[in-house]
Biopython code that builds the backbone (N, CA, C, O; Angstrom):
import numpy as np
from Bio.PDB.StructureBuilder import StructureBuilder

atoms = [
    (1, "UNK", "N", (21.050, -15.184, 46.761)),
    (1, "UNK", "CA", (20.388, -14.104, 47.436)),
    (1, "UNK", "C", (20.351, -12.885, 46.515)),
    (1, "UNK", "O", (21.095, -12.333, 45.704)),
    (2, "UNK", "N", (19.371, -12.760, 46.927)),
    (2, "UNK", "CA", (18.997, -10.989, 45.704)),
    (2, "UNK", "C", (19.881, -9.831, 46.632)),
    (2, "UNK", "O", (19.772, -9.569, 47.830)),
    (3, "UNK", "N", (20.757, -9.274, 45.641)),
    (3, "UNK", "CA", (20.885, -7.787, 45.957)),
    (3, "UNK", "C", (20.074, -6.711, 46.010)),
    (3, "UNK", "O", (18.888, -6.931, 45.765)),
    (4, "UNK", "N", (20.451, -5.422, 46.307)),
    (4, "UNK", "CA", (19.374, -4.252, 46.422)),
    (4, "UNK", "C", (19.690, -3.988, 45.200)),
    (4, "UNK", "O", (18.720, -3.597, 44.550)),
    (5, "UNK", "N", (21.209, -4.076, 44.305)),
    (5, "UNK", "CA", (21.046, -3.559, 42.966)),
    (5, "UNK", "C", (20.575, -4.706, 41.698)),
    (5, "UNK", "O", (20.338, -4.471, 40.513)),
    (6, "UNK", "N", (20.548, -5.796, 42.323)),
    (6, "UNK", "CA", (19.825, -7.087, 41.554)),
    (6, "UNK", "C", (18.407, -6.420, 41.218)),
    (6, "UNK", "O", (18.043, -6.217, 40.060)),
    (7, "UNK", "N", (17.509, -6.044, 42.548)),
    (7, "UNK", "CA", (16.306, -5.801, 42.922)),
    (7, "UNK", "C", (15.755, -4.350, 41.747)),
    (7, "UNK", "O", (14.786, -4.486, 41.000)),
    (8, "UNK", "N", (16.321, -3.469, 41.790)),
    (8, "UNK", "CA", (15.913, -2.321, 40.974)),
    (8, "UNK", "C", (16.755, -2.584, 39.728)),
    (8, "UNK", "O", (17.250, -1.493, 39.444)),
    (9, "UNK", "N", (17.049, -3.252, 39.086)),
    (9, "UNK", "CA", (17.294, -3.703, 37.886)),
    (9, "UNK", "C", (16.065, -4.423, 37.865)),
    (9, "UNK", "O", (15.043, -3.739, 37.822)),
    (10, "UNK", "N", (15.971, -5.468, 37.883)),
    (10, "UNK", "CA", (14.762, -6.086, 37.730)),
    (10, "UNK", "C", (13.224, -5.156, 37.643)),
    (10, "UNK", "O", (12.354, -5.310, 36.786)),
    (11, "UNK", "N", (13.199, -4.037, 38.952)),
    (11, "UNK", "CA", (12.299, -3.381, 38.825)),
    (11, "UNK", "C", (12.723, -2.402, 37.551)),
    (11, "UNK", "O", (12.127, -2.777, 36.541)),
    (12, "UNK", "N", (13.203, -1.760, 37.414)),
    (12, "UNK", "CA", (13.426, -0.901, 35.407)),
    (12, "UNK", "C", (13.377, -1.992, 34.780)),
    (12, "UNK", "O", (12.825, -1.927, 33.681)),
    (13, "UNK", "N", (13.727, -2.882, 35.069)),
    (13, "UNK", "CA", (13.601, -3.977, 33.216)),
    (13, "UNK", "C", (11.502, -4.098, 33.426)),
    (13, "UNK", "O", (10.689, -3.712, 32.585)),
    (14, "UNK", "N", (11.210, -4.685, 34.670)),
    (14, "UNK", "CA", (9.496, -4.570, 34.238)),
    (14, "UNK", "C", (9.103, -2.987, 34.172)),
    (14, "UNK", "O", (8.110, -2.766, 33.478)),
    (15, "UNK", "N", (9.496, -2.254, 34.562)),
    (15, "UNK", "CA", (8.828, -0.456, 34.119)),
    (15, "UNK", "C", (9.268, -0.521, 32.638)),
    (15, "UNK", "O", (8.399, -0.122, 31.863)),
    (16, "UNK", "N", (10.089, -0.816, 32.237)),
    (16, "UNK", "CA", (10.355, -0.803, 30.727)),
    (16, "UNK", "C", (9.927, -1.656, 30.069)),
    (16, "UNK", "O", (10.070, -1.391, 28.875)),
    (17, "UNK", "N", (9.615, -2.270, 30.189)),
    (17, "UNK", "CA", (8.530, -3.627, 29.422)),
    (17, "UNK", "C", (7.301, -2.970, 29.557)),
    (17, "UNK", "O", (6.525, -2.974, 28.601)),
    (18, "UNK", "N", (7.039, -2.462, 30.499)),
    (18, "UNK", "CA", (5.107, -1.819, 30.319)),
    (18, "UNK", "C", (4.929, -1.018, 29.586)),
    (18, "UNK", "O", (4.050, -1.029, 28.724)),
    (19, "UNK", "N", (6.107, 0.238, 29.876)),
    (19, "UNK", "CA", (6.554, 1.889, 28.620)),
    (19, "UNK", "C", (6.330, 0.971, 27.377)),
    (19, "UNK", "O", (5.186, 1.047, 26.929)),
    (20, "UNK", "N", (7.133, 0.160, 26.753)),
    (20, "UNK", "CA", (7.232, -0.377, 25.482)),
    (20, "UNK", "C", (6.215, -0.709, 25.242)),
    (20, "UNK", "O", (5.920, -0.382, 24.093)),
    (21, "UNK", "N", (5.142, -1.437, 25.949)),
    (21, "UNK", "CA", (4.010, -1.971, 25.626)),
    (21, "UNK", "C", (3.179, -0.989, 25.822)),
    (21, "UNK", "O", (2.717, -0.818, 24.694)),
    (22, "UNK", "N", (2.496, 0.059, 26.774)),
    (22, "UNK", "CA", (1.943, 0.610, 26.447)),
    (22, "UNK", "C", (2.026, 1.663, 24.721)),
    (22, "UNK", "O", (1.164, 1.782, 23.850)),
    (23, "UNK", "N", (3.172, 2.145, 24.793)),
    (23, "UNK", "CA", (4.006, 3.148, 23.555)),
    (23, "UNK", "C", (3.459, 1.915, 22.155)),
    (23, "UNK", "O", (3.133, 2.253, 21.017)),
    (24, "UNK", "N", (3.499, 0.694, 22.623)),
    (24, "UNK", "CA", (3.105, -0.163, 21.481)),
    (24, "UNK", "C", (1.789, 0.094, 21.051)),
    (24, "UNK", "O", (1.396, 0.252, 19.895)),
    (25, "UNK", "N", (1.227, 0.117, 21.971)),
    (25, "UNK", "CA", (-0.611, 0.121, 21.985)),
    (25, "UNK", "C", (-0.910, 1.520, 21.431)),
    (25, "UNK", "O", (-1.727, 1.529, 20.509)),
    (26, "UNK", "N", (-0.399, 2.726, 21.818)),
    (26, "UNK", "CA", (-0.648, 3.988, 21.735)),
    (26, "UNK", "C", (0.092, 3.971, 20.206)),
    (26, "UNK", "O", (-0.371, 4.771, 19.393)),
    (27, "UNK", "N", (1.155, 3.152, 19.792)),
    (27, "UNK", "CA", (1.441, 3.486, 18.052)),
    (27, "UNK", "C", (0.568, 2.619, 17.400)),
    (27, "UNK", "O", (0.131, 3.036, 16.327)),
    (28, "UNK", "N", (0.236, 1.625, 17.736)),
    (28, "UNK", "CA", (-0.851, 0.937, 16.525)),
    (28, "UNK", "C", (-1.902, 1.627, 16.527)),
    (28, "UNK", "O", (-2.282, 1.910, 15.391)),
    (29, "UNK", "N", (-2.727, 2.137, 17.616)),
    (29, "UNK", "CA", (-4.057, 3.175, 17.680)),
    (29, "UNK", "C", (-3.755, 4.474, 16.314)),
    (29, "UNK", "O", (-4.434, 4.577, 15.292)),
    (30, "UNK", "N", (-2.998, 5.024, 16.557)),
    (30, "UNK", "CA", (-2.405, 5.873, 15.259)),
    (30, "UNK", "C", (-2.418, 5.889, 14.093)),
    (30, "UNK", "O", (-2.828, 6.672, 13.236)),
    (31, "UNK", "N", (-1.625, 4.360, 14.115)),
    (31, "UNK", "CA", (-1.473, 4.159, 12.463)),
    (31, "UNK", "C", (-3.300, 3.475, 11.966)),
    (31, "UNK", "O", (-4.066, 3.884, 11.094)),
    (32, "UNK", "N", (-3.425, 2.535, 12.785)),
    (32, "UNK", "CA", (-5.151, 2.103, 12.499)),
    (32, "UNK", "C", (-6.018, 3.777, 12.013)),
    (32, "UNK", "O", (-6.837, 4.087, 11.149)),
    (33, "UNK", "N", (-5.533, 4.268, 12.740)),
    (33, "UNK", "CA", (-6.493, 5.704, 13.024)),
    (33, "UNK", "C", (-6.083, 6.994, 11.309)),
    (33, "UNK", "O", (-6.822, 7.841, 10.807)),
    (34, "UNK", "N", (-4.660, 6.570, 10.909)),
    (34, "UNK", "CA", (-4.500, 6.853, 10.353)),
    (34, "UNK", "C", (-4.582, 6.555, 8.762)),
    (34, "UNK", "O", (-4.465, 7.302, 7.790)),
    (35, "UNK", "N", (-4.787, 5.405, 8.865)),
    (35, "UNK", "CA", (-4.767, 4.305, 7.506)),
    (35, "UNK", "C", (-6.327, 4.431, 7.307)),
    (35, "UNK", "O", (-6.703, 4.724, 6.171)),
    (36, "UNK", "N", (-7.126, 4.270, 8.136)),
    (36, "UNK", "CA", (-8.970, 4.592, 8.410)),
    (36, "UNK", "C", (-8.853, 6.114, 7.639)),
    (36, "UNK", "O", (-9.532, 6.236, 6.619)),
    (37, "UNK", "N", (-8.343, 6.834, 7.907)),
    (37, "UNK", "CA", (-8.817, 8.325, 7.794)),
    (37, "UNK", "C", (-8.189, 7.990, 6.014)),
    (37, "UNK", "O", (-9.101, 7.623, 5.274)),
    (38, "UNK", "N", (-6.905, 8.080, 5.389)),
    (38, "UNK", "CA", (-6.459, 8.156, 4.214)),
    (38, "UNK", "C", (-7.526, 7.603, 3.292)),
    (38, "UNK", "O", (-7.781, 8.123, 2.206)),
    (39, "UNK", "N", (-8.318, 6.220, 3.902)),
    (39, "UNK", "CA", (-8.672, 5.251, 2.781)),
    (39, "UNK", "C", (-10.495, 6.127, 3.092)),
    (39, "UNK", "O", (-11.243, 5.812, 2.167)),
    (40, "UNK", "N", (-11.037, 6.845, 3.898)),
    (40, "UNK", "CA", (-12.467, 7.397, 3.972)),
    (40, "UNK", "C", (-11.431, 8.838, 3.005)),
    (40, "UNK", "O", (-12.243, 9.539, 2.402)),
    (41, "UNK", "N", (-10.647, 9.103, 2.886)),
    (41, "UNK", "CA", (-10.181, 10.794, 2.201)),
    (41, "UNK", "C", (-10.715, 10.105, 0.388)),
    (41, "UNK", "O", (-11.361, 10.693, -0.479)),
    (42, "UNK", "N", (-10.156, 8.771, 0.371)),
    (42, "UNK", "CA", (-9.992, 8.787, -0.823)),
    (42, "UNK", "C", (-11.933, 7.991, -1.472)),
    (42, "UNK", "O", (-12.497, 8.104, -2.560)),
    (43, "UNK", "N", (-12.332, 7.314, -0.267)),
    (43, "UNK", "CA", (-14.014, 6.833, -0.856)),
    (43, "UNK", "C", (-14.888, 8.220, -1.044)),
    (43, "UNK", "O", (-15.664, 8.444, -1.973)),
    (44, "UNK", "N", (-14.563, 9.139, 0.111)),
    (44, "UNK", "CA", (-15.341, 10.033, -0.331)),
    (44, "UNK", "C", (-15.369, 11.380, -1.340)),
    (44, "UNK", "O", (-16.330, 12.000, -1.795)),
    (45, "UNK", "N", (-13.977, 11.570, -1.497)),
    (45, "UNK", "CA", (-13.609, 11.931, -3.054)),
    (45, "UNK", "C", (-14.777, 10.880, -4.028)),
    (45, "UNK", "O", (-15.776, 11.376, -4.551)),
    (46, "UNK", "N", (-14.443, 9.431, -4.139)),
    (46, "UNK", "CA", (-14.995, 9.205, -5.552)),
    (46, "UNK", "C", (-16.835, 9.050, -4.811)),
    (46, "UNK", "O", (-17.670, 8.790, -5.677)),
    (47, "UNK", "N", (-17.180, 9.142, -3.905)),
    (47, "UNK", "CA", (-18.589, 9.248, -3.702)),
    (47, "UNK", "C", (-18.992, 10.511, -3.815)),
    (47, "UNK", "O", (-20.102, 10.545, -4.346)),
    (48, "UNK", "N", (-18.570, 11.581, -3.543)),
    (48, "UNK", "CA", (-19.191, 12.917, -3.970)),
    (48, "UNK", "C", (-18.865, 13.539, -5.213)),
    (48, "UNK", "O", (-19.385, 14.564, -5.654)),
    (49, "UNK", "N", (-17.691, 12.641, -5.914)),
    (49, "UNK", "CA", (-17.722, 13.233, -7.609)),
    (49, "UNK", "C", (-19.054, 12.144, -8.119)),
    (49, "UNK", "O", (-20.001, 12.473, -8.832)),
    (50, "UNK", "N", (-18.819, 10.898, -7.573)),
    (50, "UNK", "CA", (-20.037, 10.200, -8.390)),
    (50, "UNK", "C", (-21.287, 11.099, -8.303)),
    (50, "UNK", "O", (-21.862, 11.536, -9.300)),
    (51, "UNK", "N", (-21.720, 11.377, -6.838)),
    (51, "UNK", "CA", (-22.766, 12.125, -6.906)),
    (51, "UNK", "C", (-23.461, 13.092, -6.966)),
    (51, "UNK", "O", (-24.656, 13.280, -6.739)),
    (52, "UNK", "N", (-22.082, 14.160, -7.518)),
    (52, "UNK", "CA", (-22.348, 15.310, -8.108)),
    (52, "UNK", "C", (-22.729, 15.934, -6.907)),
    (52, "UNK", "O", (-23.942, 16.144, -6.861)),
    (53, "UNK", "N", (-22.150, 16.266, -6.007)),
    (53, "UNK", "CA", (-22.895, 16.703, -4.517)),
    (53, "UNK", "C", (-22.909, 18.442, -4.728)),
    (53, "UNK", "O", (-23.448, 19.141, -3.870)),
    (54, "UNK", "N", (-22.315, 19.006, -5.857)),
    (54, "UNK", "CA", (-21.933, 20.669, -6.408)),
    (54, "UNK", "C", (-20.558, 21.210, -5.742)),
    (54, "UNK", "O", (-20.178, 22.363, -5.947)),
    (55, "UNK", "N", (-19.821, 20.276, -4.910)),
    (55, "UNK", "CA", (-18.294, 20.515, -4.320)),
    (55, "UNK", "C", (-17.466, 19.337, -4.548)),
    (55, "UNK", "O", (-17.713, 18.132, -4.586)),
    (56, "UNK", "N", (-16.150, 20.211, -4.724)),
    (56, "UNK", "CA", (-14.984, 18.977, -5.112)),
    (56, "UNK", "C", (-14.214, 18.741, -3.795)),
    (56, "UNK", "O", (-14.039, 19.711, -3.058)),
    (57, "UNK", "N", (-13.833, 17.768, -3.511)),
    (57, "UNK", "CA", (-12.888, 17.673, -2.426)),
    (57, "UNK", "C", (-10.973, 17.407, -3.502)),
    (57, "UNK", "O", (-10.744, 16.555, -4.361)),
    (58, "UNK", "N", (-10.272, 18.191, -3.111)),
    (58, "UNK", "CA", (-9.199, 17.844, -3.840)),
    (58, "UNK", "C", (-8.329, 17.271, -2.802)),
    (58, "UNK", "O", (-8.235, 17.399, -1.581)),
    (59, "UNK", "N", (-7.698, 16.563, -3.755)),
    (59, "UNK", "CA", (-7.021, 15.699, -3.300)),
    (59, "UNK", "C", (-5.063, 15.717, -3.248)),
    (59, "UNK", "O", (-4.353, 15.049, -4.001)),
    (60, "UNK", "N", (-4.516, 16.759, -2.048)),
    (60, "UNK", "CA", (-3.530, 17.225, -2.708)),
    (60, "UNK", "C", (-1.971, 16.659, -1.257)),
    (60, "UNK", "O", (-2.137, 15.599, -0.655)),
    (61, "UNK", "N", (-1.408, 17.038, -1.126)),
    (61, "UNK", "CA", (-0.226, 16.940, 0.320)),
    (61, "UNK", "C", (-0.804, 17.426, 1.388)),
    (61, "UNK", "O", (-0.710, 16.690, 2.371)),
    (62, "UNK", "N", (-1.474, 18.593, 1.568)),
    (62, "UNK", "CA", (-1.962, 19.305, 2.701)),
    (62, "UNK", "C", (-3.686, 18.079, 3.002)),
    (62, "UNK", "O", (-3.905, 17.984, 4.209)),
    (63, "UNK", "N", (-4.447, 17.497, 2.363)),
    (63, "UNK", "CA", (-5.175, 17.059, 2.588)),
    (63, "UNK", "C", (-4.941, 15.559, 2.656)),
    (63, "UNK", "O", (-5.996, 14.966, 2.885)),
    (64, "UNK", "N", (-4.069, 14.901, 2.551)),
    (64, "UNK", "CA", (-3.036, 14.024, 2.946)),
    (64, "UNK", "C", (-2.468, 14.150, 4.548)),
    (64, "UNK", "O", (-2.574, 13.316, 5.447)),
    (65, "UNK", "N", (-1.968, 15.196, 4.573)),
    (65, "UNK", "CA", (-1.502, 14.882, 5.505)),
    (65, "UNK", "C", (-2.387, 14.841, 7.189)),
    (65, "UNK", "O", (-2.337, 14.184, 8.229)),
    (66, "UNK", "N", (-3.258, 16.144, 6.539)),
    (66, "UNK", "CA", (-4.245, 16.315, 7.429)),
    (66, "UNK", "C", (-5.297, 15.318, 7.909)),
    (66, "UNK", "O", (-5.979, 15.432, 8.927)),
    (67, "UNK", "N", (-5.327, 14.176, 6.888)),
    (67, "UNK", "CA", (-6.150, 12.615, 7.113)),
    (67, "UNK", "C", (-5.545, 12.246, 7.608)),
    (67, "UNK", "O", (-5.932, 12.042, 8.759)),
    (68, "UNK", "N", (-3.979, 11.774, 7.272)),
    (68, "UNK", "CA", (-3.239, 11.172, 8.426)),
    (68, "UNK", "C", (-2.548, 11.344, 9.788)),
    (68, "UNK", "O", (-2.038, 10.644, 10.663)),
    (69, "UNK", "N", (-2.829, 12.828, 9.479)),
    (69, "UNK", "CA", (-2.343, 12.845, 11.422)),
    (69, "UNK", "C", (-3.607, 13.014, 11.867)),
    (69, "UNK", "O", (-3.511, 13.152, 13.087)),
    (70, "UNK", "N", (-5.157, 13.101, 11.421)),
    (70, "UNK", "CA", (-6.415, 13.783, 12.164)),
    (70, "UNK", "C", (-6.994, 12.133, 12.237)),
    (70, "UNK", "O", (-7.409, 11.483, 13.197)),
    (71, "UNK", "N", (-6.907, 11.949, 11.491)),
    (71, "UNK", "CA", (-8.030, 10.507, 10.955)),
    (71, "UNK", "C", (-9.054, 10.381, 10.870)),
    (71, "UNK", "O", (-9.445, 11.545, 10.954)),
    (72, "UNK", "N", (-10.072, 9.664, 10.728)),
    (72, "UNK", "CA", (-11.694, 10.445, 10.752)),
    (72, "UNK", "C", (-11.683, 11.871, 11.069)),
    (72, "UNK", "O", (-11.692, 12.603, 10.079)),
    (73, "UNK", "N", (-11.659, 12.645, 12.624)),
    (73, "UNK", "CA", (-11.800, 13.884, 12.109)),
    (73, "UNK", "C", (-11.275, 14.478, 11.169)),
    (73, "UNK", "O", (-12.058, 14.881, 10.309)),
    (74, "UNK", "N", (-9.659, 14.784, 10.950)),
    (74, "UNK", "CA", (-9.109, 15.114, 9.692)),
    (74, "UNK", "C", (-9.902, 15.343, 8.524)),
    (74, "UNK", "O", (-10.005, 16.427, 7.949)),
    (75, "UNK", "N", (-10.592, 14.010, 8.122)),
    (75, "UNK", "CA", (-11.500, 13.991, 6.880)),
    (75, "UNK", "C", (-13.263, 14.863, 7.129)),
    (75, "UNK", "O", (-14.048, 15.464, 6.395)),
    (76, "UNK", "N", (-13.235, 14.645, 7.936)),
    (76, "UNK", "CA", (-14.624, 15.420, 8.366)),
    (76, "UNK", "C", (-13.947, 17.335, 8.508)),
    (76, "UNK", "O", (-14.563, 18.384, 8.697)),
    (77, "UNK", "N", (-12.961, 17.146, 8.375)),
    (77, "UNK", "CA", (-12.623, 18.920, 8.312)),
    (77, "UNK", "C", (-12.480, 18.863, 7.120)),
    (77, "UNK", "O", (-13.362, 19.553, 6.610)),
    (78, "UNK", "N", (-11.829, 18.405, 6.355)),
    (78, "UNK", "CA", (-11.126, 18.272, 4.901)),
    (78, "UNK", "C", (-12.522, 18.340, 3.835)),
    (78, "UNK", "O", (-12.450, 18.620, 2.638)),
    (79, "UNK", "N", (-13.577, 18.066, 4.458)),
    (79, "UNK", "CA", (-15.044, 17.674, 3.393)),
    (79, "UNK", "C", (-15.578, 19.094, 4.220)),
    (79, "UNK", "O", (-16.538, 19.610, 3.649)),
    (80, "UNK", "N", (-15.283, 19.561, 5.029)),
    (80, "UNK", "CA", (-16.001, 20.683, 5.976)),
    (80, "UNK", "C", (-15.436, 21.805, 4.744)),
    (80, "UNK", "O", (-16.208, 22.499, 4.082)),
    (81, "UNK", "N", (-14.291, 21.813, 4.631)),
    (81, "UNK", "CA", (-13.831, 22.729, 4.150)),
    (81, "UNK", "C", (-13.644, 22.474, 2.083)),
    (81, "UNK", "O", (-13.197, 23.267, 1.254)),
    (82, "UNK", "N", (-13.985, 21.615, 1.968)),
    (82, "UNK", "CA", (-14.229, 21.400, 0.650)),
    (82, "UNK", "C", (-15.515, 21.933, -0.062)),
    (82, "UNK", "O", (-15.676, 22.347, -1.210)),
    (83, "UNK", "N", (-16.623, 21.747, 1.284)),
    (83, "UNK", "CA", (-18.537, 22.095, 1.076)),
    (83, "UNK", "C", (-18.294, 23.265, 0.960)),
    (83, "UNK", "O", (-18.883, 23.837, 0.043)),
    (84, "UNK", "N", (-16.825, 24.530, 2.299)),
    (84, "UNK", "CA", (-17.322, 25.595, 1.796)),
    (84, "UNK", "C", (-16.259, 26.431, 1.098)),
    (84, "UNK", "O", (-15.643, 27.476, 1.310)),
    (85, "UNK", "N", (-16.311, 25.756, 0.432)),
    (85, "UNK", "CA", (-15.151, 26.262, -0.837)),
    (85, "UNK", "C", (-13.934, 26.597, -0.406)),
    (85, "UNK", "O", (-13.248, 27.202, -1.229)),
    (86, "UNK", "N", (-13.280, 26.303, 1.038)),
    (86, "UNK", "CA", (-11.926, 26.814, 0.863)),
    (86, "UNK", "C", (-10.538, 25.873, 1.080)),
    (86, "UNK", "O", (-10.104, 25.046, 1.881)),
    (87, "UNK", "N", (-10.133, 26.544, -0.155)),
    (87, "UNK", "CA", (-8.905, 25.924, -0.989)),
    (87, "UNK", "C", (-7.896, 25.338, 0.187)),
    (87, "UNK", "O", (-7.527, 25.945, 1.192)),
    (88, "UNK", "N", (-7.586, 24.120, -0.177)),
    (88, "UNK", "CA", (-6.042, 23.638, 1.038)),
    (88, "UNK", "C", (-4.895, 23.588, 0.741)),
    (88, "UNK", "O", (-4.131, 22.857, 1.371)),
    (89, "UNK", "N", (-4.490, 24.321, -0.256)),
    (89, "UNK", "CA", (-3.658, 24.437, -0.818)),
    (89, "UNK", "C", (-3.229, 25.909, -1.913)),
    (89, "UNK", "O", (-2.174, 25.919, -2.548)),
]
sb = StructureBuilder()
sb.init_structure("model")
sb.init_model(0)
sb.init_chain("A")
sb.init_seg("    ")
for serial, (resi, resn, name, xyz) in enumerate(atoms, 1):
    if name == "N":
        sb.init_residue(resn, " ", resi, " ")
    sb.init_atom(name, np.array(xyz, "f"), 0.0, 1.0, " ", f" {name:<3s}", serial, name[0])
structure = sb.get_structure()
């Protein structure tokens, strides 16, 4: 026979299995989101030196970091602010 404290054990062990799994889902979205943004920081560095676009994007810790916690946006500020000349560092 189930106890009442059998019963809410069981209920926290499944609430804690969902937390973990959701918290799972919500950290891979991140790092995907983040690994996307680093590797577009670094194509479009060598696509706008190839193509001479008349702005440099540099490539330094502050624009690093800002790809990886922003991710796509991050880099769309990081080239925002590269077009109008101001320094991230």
């Amino acid at each position: 026979m189930i106890t009442s404290s059998g019963l809410l054990i069981l209920v926290v062990a499944i609430a804690a299995f969902i937390a973990v799994v959701y918290f799972m889902k919500v950290v891979k979205y991140l790092i995907v989101n983040s690994i996307i943004g680093l590797i577009l920081l670094f194509v479009s560095k060598f696509v706008i030196g190839a193509l001479d676009l008349g702005f440099n994007i540099d490539i330094n810790l502050v624009a690093i970091l800002i790809c990886a916690i922003g991710g796509v946006p991050g880099v769309i500020i990081v080239i925002l602010l590269g077009f109008l000349g101001i320094p991230l560092a």
